[in-house]
C-alpha positions as CSV (number, residue, x, y, z in Angstrom):
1,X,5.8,-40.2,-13.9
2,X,7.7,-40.9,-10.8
3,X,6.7,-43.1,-8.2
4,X,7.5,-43.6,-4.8
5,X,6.9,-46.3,-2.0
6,X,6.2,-45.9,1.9
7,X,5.9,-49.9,2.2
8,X,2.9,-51.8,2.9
9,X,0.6,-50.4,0.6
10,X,2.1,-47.2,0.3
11,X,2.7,-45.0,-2.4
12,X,2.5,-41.3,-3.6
13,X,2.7,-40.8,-7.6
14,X,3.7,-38.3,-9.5
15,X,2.7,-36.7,-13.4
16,X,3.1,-32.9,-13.7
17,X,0.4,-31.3,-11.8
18,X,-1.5,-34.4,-10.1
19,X,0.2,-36.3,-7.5
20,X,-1.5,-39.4,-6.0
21,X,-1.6,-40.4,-2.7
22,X,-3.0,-44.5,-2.3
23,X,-3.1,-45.7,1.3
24,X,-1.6,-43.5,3.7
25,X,-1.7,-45.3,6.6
26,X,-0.5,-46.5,9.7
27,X,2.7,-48.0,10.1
28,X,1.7,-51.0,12.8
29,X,4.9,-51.6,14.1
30,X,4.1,-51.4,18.2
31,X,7.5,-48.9,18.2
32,X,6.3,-46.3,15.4
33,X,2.2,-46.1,15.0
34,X,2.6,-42.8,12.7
35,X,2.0,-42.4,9.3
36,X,3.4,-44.5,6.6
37,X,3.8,-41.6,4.0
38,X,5.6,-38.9,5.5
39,X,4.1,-35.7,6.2
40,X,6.2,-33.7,3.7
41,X,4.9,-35.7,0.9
42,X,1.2,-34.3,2.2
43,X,1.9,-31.4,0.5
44,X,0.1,-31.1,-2.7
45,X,-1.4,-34.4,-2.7
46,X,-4.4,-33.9,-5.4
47,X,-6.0,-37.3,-5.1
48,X,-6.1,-39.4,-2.4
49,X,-7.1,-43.0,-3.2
50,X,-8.0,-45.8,-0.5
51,X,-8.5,-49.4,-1.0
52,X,-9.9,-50.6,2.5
53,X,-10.8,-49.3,5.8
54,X,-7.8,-51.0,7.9
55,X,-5.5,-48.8,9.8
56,X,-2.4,-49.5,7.7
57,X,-4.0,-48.4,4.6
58,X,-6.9,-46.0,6.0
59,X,-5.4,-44.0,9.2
60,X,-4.0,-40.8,7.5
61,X,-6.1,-41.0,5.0
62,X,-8.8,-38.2,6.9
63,X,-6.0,-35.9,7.9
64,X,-4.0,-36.1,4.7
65,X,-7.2,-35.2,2.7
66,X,-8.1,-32.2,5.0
67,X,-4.4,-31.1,4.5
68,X,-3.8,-30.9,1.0
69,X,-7.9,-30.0,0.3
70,X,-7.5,-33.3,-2.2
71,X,-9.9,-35.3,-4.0
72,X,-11.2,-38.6,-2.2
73,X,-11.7,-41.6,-4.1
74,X,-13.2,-44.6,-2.0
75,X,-15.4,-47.6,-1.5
76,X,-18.9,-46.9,-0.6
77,X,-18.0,-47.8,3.1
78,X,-15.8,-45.5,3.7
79,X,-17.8,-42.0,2.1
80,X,-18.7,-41.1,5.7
81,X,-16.0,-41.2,7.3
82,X,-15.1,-38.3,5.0
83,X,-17.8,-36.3,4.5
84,X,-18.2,-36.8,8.9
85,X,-15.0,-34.8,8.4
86,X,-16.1,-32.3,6.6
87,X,-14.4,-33.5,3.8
88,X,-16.8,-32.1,0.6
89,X,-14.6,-33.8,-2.4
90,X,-15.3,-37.7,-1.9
91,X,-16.1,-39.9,-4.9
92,X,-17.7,-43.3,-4.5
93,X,-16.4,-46.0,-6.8
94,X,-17.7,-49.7,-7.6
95,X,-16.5,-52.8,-9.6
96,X,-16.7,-51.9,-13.0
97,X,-18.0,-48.2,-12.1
98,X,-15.3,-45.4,-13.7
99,X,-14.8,-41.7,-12.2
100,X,-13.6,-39.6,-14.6
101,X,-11.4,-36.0,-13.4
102,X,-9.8,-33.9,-15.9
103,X,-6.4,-35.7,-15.7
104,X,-7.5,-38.4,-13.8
105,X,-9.4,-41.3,-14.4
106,X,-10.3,-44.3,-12.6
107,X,-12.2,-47.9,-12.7
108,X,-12.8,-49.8,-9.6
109,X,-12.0,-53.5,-10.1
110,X,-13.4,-56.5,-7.7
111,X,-10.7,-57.3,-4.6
112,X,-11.6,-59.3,-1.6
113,X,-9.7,-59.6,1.3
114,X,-8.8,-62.9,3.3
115,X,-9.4,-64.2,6.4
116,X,-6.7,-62.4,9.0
117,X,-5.7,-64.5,12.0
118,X,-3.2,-62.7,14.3
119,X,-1.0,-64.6,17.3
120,X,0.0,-62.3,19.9
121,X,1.9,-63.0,23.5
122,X,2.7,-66.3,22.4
123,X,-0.5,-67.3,21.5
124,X,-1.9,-66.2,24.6
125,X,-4.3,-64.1,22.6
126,X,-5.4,-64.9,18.9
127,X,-7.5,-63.1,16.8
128,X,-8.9,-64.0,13.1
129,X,-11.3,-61.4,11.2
130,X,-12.9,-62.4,8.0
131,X,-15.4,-61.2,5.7
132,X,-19.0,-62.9,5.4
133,X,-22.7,-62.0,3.6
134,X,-25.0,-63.2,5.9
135,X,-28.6,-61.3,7.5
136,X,-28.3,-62.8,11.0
137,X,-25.5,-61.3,13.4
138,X,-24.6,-60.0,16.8
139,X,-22.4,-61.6,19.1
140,X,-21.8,-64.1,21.6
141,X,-19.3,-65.0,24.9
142,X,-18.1,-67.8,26.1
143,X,-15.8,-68.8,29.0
144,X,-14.3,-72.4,28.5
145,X,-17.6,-74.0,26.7
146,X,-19.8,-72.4,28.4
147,X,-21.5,-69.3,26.6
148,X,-22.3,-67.0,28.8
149,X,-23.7,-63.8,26.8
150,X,-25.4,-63.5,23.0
151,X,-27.0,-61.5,21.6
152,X,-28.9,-62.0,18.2
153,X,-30.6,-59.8,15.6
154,X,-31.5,-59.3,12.2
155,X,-28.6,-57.1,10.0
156,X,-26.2,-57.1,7.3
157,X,-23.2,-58.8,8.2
158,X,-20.0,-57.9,6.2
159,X,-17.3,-59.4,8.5
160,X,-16.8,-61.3,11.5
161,X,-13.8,-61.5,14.0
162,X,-12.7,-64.1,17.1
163,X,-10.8,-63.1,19.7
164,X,-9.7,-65.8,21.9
165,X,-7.7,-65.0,25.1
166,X,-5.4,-67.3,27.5
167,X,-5.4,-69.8,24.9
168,X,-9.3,-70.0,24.2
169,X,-10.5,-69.7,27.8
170,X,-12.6,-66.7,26.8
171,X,-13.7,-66.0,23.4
172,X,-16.0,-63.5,21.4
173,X,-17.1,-63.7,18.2
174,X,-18.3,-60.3,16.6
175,X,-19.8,-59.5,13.4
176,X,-19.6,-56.4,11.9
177,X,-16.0,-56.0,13.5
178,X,-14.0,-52.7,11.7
179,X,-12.6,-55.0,9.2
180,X,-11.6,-54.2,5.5
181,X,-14.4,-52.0,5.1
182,X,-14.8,-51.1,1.5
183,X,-12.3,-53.2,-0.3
184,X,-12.2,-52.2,-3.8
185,X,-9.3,-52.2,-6.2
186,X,-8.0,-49.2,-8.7
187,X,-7.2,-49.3,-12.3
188,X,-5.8,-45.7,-12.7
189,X,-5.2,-43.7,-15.5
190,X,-3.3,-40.6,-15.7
191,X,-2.3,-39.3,-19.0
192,X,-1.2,-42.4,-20.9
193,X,-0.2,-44.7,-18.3
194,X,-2.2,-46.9,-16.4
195,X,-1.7,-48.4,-12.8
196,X,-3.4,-51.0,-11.2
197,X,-3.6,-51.3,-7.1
198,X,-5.2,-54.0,-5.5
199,X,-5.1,-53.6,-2.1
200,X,-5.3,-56.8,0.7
201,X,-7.1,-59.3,-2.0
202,X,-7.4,-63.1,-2.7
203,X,-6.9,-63.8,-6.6
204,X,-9.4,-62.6,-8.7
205,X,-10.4,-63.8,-12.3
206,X,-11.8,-61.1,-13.6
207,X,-8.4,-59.2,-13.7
208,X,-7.4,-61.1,-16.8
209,X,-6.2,-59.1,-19.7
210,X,-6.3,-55.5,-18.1
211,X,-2.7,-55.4,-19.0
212,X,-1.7,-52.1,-17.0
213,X,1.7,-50.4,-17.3
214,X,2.9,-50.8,-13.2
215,X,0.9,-53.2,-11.2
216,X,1.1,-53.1,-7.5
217,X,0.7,-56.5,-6.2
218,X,0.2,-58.0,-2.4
219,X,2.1,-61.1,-2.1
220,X,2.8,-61.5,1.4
221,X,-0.3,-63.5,2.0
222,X,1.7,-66.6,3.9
223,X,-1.5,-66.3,6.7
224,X,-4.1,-65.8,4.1
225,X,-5.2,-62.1,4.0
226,X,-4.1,-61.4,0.5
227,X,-2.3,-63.7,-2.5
228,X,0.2,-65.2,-1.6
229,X,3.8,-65.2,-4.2
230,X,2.1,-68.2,-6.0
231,X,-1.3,-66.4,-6.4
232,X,0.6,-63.4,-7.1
233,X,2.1,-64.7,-10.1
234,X,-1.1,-66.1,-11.1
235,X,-2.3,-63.0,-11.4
236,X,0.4,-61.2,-13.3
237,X,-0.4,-63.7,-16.3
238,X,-3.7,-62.9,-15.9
239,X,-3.2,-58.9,-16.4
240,X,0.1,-59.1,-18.4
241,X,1.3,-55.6,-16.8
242,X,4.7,-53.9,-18.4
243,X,5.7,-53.1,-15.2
244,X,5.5,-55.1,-11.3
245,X,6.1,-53.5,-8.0
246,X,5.3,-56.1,-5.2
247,X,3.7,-54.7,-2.1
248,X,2.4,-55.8,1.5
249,X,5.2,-58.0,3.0
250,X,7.4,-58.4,5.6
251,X,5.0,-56.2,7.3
252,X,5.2,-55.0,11.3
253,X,2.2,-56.0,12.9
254,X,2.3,-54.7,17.1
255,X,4.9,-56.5,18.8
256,X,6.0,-58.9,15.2
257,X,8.2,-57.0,12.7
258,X,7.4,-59.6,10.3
259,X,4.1,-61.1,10.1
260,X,3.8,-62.2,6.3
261,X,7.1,-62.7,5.2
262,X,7.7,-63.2,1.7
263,X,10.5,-64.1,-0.7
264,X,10.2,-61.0,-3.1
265,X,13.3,-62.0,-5.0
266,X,12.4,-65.5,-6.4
267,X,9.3,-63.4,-7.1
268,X,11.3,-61.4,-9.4
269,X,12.9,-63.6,-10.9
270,X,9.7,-65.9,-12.2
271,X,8.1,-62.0,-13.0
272,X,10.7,-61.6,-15.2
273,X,11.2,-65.6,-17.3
274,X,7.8,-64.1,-17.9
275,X,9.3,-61.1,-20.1
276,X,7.9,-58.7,-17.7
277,X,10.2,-56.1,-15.5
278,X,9.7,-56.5,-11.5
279,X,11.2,-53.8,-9.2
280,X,11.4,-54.6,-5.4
281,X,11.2,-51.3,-3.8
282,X,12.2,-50.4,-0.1
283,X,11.1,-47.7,2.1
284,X,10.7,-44.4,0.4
285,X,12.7,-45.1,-3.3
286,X,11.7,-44.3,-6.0
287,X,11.4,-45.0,-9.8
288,X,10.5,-43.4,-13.1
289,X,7.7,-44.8,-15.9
């Protein structure tokens, strides 16, 4: 099985006939904006897998799909935005739910992803977006203390962003912003190796004791949208994997090349005083399982 990585949370696998595609998106940096996976690798993509619905994990995901007439597998969020498409091979998966192809299978394991606050211009604009259950939403305006616009009404609030511009003079606050719709995690199967991918998630208990052969871990989460390196490491004792590939750091974000840096290799080397092999991969290498 060979594996390859388009950094962030990038990566096209692999095994004989299938090859897997898991969050071809958008590379943010304010410079590029295309697509993280390169458009050779669309080329006989079988399964396309998508943890979220932000743009560096979801952009190319519709395109990529049409292209290669692959298999869709997705949170329940994101189904429309295929089908919309005319995309006629999408496959809805939940926590604990399993999806079963002919050399494919697949479990979708509980994620959730953190609060995202954003500086740009200095700090002349700031934005934070994070996920809430609530049944009351809408949105409101306000200039200096004064709010001067809300609007109120009954719905099902999944997220809810701030925007605050020339250093809080005006802000909004939105619910049901376009933020990490349909977080769910993959435990992947394909022949006799499995591979767990996460996502953008916070550590979650109820990994503990999948013990996957590659895991594919966030650990750039320095301003709180996924695990940070300590949570990160947390959670490889949890699953006990054979195999970790670190992921989502030292990310572009617009105008920042680097907004959650991360020190992969002192990650490695507590990965491996835990007998377990870490490989810190860069912009399109690749390794063998």
């Amino acid at each position: 099985m060979k594996i390859k990585h388009y950094l962030y949370n990038a990566f096209i696998i692999e095994n004989g006939k299938v090859k897997i595609a898991i969050d071809p998106g958008k590379n943010l940096w304010l410079f590029k904006l295309n697509s993280l996976i390169p458009k050779k690798e669309w080329n006989g993509v079988t399964h396309v897998f998508v943890t979220h619905g932000d743009p560096d994990h979801f952009d190319y995901a519709v395109p990529m799909a049409k292209k290669a007439s692959a298999k869709v597998i997705c949170g329940e969020e994101l189904v429309e935005d295929f089908l919309s498409q005319n995309i006629d091979k999408v496959y809805k998966v939940d926590v604990g739910e399993t999806v079963d192809f002919e050399d494919v299978k697949v479990e979708g394991l509980k994620t959730k992803h953190g609060p995202l606050p954003v500086k740009l211009a200095a700090g002349l604009i700031k934005m934070k977006n994070e996920l809430r259950e609530s049944s009351l939403g809408g949105q409101e305006v306000f200039i200096g203390p004064l709010r001067v616009q809300r609007i109120e009404k009954e719905m099902q609030v999944r997220n809810h962003g701030t925007v605050k511009l020339f250093f809080g003079l005006i802000r909004l606050e939105k619910d049901n912003n376009d933020f990490a719709r349909g977080s769910i995690g993959f435990n992947i199967t394909i022949g006799d190796k499995t591979l767990v991918n996460l996502g953008d998630t916070v550590l979650q208990k109820e990994w503990e004791g999948l013990k996957p052969d590659v895991l594919m871990i966030p650990i750039g989460g320095i301003i709180g949208n996924t695990m940070d390196v300590k949570d990160a490491l947390e959670a490889v004792r949890l699953m006990q994997p054979r195999m970790v590939i670190p992921v989502h750091y030292n990310c572009a974000f617009l105008g920042q090349r680097n907004i959650n840096p991360a020190d992969d290799e002192m990650f490695k080397r507590e990965v491996e005083k835990m007998g377990i092999e870490c490989i810190i991969m860069k912009y399109g290498d690749e390794t063998l399982i």
